[in-house]
PDB file of N, CA, C, O and CB in Angstrom:
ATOM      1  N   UNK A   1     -51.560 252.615  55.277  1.00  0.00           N
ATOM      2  CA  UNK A   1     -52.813 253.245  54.921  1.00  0.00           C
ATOM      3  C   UNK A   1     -53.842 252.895  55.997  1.00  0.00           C
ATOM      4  O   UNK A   1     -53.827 251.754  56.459  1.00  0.00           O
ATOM      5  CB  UNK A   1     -53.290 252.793  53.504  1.00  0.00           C
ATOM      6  N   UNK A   2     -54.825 253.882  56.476  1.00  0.00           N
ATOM      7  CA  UNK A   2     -56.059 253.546  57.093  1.00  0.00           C
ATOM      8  C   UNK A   2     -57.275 253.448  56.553  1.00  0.00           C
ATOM      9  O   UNK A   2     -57.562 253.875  55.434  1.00  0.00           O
ATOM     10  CB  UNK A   2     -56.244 254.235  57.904  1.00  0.00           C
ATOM     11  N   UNK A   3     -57.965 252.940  57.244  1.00  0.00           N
ATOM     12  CA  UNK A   3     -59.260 252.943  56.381  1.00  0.00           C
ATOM     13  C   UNK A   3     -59.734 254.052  57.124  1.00  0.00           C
ATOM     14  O   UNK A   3     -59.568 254.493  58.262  1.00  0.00           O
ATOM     15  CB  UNK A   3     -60.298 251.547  56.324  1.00  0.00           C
ATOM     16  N   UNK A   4     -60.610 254.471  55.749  1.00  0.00           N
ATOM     17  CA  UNK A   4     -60.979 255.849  55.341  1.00  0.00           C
ATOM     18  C   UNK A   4     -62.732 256.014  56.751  1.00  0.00           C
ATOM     19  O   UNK A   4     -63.212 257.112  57.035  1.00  0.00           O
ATOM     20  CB  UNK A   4     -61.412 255.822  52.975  1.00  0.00           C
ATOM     21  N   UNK A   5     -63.262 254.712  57.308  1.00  0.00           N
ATOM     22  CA  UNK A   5     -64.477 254.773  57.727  1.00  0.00           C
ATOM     23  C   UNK A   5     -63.937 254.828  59.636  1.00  0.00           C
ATOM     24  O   UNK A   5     -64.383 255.665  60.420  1.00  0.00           O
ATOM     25  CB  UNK A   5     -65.514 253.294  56.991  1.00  0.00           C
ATOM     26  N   UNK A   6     -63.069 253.892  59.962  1.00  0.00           N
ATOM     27  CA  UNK A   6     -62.915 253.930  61.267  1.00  0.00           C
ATOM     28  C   UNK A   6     -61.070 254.361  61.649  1.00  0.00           C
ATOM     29  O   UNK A   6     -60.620 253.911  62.703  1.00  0.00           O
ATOM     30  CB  UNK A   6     -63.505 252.349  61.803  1.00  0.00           C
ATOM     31  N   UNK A   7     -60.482 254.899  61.079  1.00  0.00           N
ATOM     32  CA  UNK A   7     -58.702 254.731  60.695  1.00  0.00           C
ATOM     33  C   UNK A   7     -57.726 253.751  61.185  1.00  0.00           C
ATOM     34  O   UNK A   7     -56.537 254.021  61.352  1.00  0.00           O
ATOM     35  CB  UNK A   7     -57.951 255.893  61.133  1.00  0.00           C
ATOM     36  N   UNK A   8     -58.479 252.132  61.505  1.00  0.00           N
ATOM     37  CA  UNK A   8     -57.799 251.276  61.682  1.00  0.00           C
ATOM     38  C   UNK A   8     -56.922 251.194  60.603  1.00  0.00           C
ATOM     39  O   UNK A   8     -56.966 252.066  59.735  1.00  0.00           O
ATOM     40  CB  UNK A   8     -58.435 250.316  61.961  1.00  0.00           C
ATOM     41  N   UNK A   9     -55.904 250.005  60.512  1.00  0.00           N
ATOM     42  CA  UNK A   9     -55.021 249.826  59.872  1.00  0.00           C
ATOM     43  C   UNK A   9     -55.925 248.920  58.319  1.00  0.00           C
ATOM     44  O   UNK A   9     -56.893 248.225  58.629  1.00  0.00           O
ATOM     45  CB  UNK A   9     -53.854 249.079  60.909  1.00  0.00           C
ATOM     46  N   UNK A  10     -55.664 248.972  57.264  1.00  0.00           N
ATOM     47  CA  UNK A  10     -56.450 248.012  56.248  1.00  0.00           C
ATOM     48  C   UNK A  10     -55.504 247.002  56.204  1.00  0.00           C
ATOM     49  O   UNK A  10     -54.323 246.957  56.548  1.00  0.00           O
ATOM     50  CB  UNK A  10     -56.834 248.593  54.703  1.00  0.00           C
ATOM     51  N   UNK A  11     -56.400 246.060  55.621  1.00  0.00           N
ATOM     52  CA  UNK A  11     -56.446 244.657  55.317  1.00  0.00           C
ATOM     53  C   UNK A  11     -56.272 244.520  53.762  1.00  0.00           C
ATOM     54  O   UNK A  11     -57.044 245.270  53.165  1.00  0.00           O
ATOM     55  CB  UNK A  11     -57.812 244.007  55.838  1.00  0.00           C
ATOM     56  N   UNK A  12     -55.738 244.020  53.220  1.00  0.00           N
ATOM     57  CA  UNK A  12     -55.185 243.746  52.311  1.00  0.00           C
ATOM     58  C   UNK A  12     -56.483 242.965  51.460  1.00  0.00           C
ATOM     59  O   UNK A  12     -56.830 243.289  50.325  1.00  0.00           O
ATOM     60  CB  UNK A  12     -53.891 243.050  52.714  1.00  0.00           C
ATOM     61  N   UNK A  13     -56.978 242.097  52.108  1.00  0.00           N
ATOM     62  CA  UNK A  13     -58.653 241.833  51.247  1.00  0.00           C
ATOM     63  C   UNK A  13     -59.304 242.351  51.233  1.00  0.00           C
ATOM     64  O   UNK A  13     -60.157 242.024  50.407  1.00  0.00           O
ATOM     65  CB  UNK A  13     -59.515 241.090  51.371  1.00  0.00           C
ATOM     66  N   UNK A  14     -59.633 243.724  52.117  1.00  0.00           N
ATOM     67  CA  UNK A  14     -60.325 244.701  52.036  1.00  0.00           C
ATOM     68  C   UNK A  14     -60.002 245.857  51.704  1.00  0.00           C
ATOM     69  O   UNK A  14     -60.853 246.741  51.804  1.00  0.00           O
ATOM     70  CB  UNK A  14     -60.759 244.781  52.820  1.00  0.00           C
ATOM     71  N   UNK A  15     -58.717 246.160  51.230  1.00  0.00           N
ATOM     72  CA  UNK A  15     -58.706 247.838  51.015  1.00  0.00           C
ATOM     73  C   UNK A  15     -59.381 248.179  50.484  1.00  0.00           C
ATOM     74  O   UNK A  15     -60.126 247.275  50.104  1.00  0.00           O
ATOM     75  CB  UNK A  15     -57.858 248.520  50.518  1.00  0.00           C
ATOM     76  N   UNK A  16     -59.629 249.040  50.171  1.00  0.00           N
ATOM     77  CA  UNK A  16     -58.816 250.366  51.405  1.00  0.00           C
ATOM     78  C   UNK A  16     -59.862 250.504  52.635  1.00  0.00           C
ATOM     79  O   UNK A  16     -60.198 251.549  53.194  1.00  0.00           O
ATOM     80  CB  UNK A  16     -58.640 252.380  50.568  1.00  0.00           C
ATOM     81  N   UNK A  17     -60.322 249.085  52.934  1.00  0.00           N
ATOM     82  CA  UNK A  17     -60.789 249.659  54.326  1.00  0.00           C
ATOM     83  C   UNK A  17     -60.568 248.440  55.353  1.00  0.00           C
ATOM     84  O   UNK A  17     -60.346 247.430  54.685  1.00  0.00           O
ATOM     85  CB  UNK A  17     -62.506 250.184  54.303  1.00  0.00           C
ATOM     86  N   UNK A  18     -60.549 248.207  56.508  1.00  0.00           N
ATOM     87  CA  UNK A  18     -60.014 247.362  57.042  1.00  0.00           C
ATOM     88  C   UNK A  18     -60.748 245.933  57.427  1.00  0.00           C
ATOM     89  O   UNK A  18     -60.235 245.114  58.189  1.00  0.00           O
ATOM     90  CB  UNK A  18     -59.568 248.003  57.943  1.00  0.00           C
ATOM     91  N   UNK A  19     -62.253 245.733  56.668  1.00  0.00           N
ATOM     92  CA  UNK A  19     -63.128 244.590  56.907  1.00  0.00           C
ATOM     93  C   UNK A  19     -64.376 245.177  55.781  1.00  0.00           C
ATOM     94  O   UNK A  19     -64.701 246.031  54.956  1.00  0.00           O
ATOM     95  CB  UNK A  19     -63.618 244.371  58.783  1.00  0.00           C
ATOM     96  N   UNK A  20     -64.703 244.073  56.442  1.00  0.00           N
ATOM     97  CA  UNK A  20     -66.241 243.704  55.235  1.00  0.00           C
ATOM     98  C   UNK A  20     -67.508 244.901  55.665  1.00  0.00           C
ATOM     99  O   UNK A  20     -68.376 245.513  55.042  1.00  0.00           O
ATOM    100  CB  UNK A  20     -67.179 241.572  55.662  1.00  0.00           C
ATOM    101  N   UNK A  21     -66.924 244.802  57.449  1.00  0.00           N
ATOM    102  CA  UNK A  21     -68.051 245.767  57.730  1.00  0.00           C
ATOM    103  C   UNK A  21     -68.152 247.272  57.067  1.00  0.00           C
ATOM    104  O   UNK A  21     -69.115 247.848  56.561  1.00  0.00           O
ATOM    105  CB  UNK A  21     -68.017 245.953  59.179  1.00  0.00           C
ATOM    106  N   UNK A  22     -66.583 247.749  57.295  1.00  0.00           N
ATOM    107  CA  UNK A  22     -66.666 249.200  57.011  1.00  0.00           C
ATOM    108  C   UNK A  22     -66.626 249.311  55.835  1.00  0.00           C
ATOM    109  O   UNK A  22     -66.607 250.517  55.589  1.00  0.00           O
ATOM    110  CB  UNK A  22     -65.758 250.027  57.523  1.00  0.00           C
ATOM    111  N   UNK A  23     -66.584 248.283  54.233  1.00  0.00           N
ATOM    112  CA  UNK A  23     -66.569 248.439  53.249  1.00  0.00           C
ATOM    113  C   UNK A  23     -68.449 248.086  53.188  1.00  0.00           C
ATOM    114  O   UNK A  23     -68.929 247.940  52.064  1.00  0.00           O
ATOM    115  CB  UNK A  23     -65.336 247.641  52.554  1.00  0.00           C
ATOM    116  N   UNK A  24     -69.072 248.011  54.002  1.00  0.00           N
ATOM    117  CA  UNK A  24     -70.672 247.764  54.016  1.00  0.00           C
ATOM    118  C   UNK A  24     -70.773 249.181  54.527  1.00  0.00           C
ATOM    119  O   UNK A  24     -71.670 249.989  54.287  1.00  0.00           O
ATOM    120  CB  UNK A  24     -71.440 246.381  55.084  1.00  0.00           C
ATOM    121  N   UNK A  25     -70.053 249.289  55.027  1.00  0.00           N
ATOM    122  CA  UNK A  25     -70.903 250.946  55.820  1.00  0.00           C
ATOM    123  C   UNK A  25     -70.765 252.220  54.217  1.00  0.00           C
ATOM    124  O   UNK A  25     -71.540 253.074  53.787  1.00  0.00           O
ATOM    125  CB  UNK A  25     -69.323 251.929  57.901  1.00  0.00           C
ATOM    126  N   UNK A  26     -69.471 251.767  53.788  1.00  0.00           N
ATOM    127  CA  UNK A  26     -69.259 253.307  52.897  1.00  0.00           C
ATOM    128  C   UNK A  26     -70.289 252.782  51.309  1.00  0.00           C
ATOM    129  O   UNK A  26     -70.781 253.531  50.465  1.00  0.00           O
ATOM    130  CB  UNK A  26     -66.885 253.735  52.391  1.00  0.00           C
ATOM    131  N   UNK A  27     -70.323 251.448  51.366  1.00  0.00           N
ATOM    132  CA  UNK A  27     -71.179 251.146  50.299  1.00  0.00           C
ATOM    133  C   UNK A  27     -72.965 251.921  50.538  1.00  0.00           C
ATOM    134  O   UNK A  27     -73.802 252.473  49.824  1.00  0.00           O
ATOM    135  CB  UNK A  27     -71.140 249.326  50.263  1.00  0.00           C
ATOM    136  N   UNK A  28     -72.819 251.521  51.990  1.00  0.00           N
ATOM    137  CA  UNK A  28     -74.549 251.800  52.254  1.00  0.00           C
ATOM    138  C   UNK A  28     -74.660 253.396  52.338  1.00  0.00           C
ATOM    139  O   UNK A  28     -75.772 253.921  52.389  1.00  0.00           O
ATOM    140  CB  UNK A  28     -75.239 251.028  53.948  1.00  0.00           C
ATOM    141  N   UNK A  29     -73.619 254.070  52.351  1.00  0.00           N
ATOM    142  CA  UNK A  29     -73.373 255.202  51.997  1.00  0.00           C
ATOM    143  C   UNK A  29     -73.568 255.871  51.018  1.00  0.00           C
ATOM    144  O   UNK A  29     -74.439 256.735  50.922  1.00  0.00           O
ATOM    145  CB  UNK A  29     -72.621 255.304  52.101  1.00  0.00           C
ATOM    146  N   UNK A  30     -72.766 255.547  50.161  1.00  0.00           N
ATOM    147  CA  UNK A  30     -73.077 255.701  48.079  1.00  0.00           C
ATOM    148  C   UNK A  30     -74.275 255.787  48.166  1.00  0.00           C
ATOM    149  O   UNK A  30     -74.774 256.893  47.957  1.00  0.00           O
ATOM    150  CB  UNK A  30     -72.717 254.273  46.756  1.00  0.00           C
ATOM    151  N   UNK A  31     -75.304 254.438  48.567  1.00  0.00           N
ATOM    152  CA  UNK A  31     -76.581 253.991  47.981  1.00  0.00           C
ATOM    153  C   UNK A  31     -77.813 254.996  48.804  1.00  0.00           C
ATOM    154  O   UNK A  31     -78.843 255.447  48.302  1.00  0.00           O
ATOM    155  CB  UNK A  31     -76.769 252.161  48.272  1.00  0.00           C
ATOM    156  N   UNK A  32     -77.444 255.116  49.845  1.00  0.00           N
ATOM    157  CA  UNK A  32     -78.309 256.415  50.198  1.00  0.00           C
ATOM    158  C   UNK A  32     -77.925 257.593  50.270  1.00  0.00           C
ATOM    159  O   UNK A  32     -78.338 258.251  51.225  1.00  0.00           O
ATOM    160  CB  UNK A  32     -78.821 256.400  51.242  1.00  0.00           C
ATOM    161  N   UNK A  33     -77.191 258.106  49.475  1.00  0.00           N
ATOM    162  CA  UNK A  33     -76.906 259.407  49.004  1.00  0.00           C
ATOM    163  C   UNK A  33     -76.195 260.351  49.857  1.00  0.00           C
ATOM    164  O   UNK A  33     -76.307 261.575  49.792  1.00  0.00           O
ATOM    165  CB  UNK A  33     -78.035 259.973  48.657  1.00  0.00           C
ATOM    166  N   UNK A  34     -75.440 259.682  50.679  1.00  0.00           N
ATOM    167  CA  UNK A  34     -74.494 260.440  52.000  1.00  0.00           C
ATOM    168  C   UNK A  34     -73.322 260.855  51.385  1.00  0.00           C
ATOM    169  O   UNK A  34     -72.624 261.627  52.042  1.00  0.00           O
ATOM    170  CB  UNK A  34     -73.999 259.403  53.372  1.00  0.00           C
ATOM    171  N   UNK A  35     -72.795 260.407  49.864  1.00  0.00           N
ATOM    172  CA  UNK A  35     -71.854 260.658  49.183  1.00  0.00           C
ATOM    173  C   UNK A  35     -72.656 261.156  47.818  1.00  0.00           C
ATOM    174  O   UNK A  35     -73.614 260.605  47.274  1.00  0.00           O
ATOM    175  CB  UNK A  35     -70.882 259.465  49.144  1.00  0.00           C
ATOM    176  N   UNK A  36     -71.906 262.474  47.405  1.00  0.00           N
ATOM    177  CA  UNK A  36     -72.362 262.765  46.052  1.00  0.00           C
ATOM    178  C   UNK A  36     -71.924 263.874  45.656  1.00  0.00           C
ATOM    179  O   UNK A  36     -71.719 264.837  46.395  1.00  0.00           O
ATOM    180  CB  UNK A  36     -73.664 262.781  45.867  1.00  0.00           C
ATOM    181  N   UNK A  37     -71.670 263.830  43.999  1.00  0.00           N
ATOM    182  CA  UNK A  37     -71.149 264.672  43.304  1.00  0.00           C
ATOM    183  C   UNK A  37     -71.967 265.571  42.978  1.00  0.00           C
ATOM    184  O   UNK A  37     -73.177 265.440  42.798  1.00  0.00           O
ATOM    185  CB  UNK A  37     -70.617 264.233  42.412  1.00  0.00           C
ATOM    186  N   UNK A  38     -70.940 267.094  42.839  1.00  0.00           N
ATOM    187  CA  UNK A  38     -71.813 268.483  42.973  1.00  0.00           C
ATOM    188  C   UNK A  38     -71.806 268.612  41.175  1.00  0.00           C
ATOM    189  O   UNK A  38     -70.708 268.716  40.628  1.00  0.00           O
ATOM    190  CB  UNK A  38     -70.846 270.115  44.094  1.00  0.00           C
ATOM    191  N   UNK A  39     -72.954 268.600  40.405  1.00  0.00           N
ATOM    192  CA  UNK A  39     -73.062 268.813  39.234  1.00  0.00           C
ATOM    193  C   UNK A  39     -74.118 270.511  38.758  1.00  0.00           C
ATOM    194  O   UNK A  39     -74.978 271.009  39.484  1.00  0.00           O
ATOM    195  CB  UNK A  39     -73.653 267.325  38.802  1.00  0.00           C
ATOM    196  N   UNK A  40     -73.721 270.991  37.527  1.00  0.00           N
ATOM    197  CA  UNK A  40     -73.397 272.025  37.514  1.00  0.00           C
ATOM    198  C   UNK A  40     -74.977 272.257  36.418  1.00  0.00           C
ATOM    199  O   UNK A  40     -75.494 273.239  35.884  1.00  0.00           O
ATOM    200  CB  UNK A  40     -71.700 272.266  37.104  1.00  0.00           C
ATOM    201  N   UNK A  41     -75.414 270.331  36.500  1.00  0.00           N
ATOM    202  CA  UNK A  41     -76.720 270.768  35.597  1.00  0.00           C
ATOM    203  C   UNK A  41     -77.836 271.134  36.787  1.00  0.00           C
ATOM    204  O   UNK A  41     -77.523 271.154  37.977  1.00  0.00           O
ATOM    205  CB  UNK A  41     -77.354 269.325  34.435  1.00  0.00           C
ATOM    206  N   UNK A  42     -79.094 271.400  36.328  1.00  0.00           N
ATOM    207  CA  UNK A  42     -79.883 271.899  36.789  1.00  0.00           C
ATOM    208  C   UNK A  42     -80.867 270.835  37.222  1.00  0.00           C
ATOM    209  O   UNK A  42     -80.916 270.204  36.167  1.00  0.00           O
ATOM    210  CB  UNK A  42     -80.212 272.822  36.042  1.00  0.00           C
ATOM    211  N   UNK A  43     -81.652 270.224  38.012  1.00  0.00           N
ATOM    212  CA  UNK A  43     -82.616 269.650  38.433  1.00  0.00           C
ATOM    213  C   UNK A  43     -84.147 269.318  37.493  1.00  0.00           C
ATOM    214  O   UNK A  43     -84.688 268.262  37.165  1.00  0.00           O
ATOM    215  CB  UNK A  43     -82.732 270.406  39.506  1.00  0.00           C
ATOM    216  N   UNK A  44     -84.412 270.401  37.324  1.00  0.00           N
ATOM    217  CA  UNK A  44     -85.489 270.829  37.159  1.00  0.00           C
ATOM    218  C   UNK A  44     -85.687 272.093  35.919  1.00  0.00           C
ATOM    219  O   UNK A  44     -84.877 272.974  36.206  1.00  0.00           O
ATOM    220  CB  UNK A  44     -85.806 271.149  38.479  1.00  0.00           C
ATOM    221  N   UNK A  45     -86.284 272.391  34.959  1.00  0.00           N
ATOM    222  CA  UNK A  45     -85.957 273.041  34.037  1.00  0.00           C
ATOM    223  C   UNK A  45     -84.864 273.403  33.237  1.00  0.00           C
ATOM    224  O   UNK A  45     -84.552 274.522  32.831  1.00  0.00           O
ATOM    225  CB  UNK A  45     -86.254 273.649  34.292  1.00  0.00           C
ATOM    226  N   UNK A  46     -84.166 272.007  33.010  1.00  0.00           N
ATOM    227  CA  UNK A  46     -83.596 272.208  32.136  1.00  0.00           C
ATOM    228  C   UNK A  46     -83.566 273.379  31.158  1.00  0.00           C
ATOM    229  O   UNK A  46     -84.733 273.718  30.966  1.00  0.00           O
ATOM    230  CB  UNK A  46     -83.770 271.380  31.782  1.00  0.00           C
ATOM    231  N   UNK A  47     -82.716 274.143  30.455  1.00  0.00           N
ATOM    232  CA  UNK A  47     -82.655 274.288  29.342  1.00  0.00           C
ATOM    233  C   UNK A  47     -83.073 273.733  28.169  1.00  0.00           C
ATOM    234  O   UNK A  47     -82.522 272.647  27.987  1.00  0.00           O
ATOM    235  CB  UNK A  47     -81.935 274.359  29.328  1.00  0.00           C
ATOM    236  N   UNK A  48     -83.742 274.009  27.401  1.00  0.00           N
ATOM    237  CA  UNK A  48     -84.089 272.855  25.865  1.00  0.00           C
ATOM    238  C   UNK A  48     -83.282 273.605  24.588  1.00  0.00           C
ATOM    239  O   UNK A  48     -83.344 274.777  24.216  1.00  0.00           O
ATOM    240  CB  UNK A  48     -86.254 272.775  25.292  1.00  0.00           C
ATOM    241  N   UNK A  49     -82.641 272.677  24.159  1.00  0.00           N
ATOM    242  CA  UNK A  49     -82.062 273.738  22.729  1.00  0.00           C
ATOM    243  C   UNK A  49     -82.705 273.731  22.026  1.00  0.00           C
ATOM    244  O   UNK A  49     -83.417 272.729  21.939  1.00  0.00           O
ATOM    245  CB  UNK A  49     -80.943 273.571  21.901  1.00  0.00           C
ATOM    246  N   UNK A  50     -82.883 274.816  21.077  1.00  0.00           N
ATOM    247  CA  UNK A  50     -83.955 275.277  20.490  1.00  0.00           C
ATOM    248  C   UNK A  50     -83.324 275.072  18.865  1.00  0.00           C
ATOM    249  O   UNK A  50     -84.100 275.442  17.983  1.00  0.00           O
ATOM    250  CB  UNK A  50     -84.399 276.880  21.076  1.00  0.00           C
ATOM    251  N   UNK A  51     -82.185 274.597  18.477  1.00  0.00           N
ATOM    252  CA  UNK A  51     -81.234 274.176  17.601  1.00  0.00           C
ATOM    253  C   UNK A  51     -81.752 272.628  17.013  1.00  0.00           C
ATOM    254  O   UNK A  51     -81.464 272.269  15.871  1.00  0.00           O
ATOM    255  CB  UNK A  51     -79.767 274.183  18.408  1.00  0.00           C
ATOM    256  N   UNK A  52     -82.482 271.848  17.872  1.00  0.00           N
ATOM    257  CA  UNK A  52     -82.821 270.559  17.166  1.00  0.00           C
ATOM    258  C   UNK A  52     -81.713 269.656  17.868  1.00  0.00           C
ATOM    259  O   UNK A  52     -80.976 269.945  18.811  1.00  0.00           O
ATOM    260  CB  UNK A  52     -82.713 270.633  15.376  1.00  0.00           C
ATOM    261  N   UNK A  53     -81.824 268.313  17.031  1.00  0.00           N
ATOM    262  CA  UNK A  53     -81.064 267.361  17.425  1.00  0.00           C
ATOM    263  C   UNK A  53     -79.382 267.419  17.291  1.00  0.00           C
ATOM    264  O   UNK A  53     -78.895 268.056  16.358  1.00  0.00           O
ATOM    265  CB  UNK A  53     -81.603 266.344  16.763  1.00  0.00           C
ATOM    266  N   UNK A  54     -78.579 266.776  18.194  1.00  0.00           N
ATOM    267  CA  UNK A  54     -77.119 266.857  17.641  1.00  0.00           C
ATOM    268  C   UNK A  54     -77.397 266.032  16.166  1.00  0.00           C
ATOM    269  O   UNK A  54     -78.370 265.368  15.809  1.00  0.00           O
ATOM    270  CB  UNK A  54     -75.805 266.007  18.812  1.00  0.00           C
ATOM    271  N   UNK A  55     -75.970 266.402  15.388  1.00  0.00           N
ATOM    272  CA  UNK A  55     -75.852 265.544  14.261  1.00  0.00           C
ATOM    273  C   UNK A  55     -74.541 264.760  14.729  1.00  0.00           C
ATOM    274  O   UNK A  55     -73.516 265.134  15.300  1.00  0.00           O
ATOM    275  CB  UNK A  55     -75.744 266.373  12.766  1.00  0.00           C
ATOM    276  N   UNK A  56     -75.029 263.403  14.214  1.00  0.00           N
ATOM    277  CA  UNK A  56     -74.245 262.300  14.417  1.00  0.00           C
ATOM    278  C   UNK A  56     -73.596 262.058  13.458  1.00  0.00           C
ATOM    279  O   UNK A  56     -72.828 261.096  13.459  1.00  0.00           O
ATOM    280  CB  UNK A  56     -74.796 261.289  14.744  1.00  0.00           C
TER     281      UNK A  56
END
């Protein structure tokens, strides 16, 4: 397996990436938003249901 940031070979304390650094790089990644899931809600004007609360 390579790591997924530079395709050196991984390290077994680091998989799946091959050091501390490139598991710092894809972390600092996540956290500023360079990675992210495409969701299908809306931002901004929601929908409101007009039905009331779920029942629990």
């Amino acid at each position: 397996m390579t790591c997924p940031i530079c395709s050196e070979d991984t390290a077994p304390e680091y998989r799946p990436f091959c050091s501390r650094r490139c598991a710092d790089i894809d972390l600092a990644r996540w956290m500023n938003g360079a990675y992210s899931v495409p969701s299908q809600r809306e931002e901004e004007g929601d929908v409101v249901d007009d039905e009331g609360p779920l029942p629990h």
